[in-house]
Each structure stands twice: as C-alpha cells, then as structure tokens.
C-alpha positions as CSV (number, residue, x, y, z in Angstrom):
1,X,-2.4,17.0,17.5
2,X,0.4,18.2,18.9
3,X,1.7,15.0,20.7
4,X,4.8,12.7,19.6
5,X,4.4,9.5,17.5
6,X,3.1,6.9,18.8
7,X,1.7,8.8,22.1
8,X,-1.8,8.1,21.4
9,X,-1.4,4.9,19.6
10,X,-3.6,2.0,21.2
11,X,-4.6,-1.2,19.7
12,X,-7.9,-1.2,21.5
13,X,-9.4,2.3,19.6
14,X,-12.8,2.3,20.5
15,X,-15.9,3.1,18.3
16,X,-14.9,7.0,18.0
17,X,-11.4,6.8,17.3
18,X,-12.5,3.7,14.5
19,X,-15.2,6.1,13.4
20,X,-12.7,9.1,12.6
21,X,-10.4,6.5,11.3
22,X,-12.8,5.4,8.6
23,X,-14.2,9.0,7.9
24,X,-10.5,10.2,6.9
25,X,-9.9,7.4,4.8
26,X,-13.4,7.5,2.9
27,X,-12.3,11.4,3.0
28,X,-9.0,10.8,2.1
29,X,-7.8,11.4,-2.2
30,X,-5.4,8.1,-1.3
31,X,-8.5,6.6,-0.5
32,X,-11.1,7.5,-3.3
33,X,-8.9,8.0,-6.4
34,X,-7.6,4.5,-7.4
35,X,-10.6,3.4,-6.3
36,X,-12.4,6.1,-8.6
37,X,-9.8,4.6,-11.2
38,X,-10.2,1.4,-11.1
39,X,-13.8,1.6,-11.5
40,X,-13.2,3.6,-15.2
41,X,-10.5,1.7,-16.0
42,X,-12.5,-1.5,-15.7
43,X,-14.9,0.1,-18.6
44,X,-15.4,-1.8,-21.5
45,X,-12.8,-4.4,-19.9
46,X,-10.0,-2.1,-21.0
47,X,-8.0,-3.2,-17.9
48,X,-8.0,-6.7,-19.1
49,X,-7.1,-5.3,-22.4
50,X,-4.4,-3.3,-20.9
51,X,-3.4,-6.9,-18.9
52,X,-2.9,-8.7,-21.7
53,X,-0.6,-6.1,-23.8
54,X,1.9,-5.6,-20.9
55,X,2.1,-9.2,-20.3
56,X,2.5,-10.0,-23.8
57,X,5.3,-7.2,-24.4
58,X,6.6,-6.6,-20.9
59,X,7.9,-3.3,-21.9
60,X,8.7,-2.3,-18.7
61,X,10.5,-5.1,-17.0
62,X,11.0,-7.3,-20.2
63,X,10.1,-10.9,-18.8
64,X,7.5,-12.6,-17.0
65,X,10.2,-14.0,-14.6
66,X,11.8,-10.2,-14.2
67,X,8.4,-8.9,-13.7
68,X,7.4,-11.3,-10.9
69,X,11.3,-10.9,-9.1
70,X,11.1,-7.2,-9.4
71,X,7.4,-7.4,-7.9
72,X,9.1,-9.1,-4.9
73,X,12.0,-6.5,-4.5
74,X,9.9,-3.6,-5.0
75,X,7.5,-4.6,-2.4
76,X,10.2,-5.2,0.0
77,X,11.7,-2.1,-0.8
78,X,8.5,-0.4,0.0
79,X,7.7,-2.5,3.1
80,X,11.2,-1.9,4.6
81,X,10.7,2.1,3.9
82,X,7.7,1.6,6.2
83,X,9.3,0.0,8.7
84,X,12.6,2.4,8.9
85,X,10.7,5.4,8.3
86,X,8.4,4.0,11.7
87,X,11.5,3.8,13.5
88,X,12.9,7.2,12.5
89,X,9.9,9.0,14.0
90,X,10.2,10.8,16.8
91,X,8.1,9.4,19.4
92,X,7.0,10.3,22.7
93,X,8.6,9.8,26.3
94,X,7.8,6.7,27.3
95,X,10.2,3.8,25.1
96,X,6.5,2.1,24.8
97,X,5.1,4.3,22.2
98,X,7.3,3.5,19.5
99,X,6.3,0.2,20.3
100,X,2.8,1.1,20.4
101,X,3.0,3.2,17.1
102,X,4.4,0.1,15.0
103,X,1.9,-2.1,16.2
104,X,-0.7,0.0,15.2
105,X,0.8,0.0,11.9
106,X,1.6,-3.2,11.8
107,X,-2.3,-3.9,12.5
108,X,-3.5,-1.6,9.8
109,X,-1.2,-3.4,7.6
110,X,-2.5,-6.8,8.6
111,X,-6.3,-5.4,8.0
112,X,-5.2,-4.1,4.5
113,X,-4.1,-7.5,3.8
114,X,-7.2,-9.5,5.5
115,X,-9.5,-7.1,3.8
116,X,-7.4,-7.9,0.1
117,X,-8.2,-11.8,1.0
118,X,-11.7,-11.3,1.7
119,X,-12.3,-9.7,-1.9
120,X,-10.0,-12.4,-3.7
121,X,-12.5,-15.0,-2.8
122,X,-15.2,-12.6,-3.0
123,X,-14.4,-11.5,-6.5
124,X,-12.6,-14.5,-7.8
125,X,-11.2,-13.3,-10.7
126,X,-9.3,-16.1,-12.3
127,X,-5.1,-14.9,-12.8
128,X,-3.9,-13.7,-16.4
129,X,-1.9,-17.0,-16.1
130,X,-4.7,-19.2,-15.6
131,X,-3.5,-20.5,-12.1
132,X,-6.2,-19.7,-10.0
133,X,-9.1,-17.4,-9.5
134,X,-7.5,-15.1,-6.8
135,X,-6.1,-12.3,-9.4
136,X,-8.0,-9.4,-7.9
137,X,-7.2,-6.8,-5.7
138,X,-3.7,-7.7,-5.8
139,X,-2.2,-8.9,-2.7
140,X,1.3,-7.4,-3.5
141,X,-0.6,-4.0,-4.7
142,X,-2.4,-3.9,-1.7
143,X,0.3,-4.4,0.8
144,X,2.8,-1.9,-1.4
145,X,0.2,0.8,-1.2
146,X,-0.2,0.0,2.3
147,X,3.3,0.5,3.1
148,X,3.3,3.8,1.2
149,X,0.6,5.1,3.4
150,X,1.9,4.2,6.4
151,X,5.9,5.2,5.2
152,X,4.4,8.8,3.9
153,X,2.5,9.3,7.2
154,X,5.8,8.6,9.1
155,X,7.5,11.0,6.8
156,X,5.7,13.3,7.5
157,X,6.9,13.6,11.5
158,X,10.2,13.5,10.5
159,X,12.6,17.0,10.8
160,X,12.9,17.2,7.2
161,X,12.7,19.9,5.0
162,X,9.0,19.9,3.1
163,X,11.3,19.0,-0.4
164,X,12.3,15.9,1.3
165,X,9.0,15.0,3.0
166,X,7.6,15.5,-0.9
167,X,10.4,13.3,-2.3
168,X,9.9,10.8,0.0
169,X,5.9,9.9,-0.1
170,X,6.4,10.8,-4.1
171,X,9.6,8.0,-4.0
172,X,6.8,5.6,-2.3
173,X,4.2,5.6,-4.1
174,X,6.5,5.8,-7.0
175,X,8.1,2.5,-5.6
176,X,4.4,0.9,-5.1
177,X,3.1,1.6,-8.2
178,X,6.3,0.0,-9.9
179,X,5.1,-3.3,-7.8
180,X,1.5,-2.7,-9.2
181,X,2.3,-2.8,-12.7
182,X,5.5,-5.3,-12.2
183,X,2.6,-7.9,-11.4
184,X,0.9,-7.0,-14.2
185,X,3.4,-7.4,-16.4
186,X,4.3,-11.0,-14.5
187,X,0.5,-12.5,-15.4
C-alpha cells in the first residue's frame, strides 16, 4: 500500500483487517494447493503408502536418525531466514514498527502452530513409529511453511533485484519442503 514494513502492523486488527486477512489466504495458491494436494494424495491411502516406502528406504536422508536431525536443522534454517529476512526489511520511521511488524509475525506464527495442535488431537492420527497418535498436520511442516510465508513476504520488500526476490521464496519453500519430507522419512 505504499507504506514501510511494519507501519500498519497492529496486534489488535479488528474484524476488517481479520476479514481481508482470511479472504487472501483462502485466495491465496499458498493457501489452497497443498491443501488441494493433500486431499488427492490421501486417495486410496497412497500417502501412507508413500510413508512407509520413504521410511523404509530413506533415499533421501539415508537414516531415520539423519532424517529427524536434518528435520531440526532445516526448520531452523527456515525459521532463522524468517526472522533475518524480518529484520532486513525496511520499515517505517518510527523504531516501533519493526517491532510491531515481528510481532505480528511472530503471532501469525504462533496461530499456525496453535491451529496445527488443535488438528493433531482433532485428527489423531497415530505416528509411522507407533509413538503416539499426533502424526498429522505435522508440527515441523507447519511451522517450516509458516516461516516460508512469512520469509517470502519479507523478501519481497527488500531492494533486491526480482531474480533474487525469486531465488529467495523459491530457496524457502525449497528449504521447507526438505523439512516436510525429512520427517517423513524419520517415521
């Protein structure tokens, strides 16, 4: 809209701002195609299928233990990328509205992760590895995706060339699906 990052930012929204918020994320491809690909890949259980072949050949990260390590890293590699990116932006006058901005991330992190509980226990789908019956949506998923949302966004106000802005949300997303399917691969 014009105005610097983290100008308009406000922890207390209101019911229009939450409105628009929720229309541009039902709007949103981010938003709609995994969740238009989860649905078809849980056909016919084929993502259970697809479960138990990467965690019985872990061709990607070639243990169970590697698998779950690299899921750590890569999710802190992805958080961090949110958090420097977030301080990179340019923001507006006042030294408040970086502060202001991050919270407001930090909050729609928080919600992503509050919402992720909420259908754990809604869903309870027991874990590949039998421990309990919070497998699904993946916590680590959630929050990587999350973080490559809000990283992407920041890019995006950043005095970068368009190639770089490109690279970057690609080098996200690229980062959080690697946590995705290092969980998989971990049971």
């Amino acid at each position: 809209n014009g105005r610097a990052w983290g100008e308009d930012a406000t922890l207390r929204p209101g019911p229009e701002r939450i409105r628009e918020a929720a229309l541009h994320a039902v709007e949103s491809p981010a938003t709609w195609i995994p969740a238009a690909g989860a649905a078809v890949f849980a056909v016919d259980h084929f993502d259970r299928r697809v479960s138990d072949w990467a965690s019985r050949k872990t061709p990607v990260f070639g243990s169970h233990n590697n698998a779950e390590n690299m899921s750590d890293g890569l999710l802190g590699a992805t958080l961090t990328g949110a958090v420097l990116t977030a301080i990179a932006t340019p923001s507006g006058p006042d030294p408040v509205d970086k502060l202001k901005g991050i919270g407001v991330e930090a909050a729609a992190g928080g919600a992503a992760g509050g919402v992720t509980e909420i259908l754990k226990f809604g869903v309870g789908r027991k874990r590949p590895n039998g421990s309990n019956g919070q497998s699904f949506p993946s916590g680590h998923s959630s929050a990587a995706f999350s973080a490559a949302a809000l990283g992407g966004e920041n890019v995006d106000t950043l005095p970068w060339s368009d190639g770089a802005k490109v690279a970057a949300r690609a080098g996200f997303y690229v980062i959080a699906g690697g946590t995705a399917w290092a969980r998989v691969e971990a049971k």
